[in-house]
N, C-alpha and C positions, 0 to 999 in steps of 0.2 A: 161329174158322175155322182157327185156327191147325196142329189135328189135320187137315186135311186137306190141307194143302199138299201139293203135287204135288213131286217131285224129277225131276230131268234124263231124259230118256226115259221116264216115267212115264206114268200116266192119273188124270186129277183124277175122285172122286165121282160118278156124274149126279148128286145134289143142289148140288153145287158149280158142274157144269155148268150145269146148269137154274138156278140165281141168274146168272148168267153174262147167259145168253139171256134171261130175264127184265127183269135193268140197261139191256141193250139196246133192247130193245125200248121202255122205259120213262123212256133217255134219260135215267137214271140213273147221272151222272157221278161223286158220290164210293163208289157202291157199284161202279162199274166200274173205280176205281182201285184198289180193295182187293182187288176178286176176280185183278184182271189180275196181280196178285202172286204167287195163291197158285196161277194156271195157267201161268207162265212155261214151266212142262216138261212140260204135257199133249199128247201125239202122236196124243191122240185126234181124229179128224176131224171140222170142223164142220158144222154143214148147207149144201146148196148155196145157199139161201135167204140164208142168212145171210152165207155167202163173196159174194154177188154184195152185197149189202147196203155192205158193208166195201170192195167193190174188190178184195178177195182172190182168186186165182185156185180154182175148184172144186177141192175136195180137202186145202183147208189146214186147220191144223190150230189148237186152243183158244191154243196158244204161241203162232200166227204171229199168229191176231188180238190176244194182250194186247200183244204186241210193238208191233201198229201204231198201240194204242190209245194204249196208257200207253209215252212214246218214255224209253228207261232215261235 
């Protein structure tokens, strides 16, 4: 995963994405620890689904949920 890490203002993959949402869903917790690493700086916006899911307000982005998942 390592070639896909996202850097500061960036956008992570959709395949990266999409393992993301997947872990999710699936309440898979050491794969949501390793992906939440490599989206730290994806500004790409999540689904509203998925912000209401999280407590996130609509609009936020793949950073603000590994932020809330995985606390640095």
């Amino acid at each position: 995963m390592n070639d896909e890490r996202t850097r500061p203002g960036s956008t992570a993959s959709p395949a990266l994405r999409d393992r993301f949402l997947k872990a999710l869903d699936a309440d898979d917790y050491s794969a949501l620890r390793s992906l939440c690493s490599d989206l730290r700086g994806c500004t790409y916006i999540l689904p509203s689904t998925v912000c209401a899911s999280l407590g996130l307000p609509r609009g936020s982005t793949y950073a603000k949920a590994a932020a809330t998942i995985v606390v640095p």
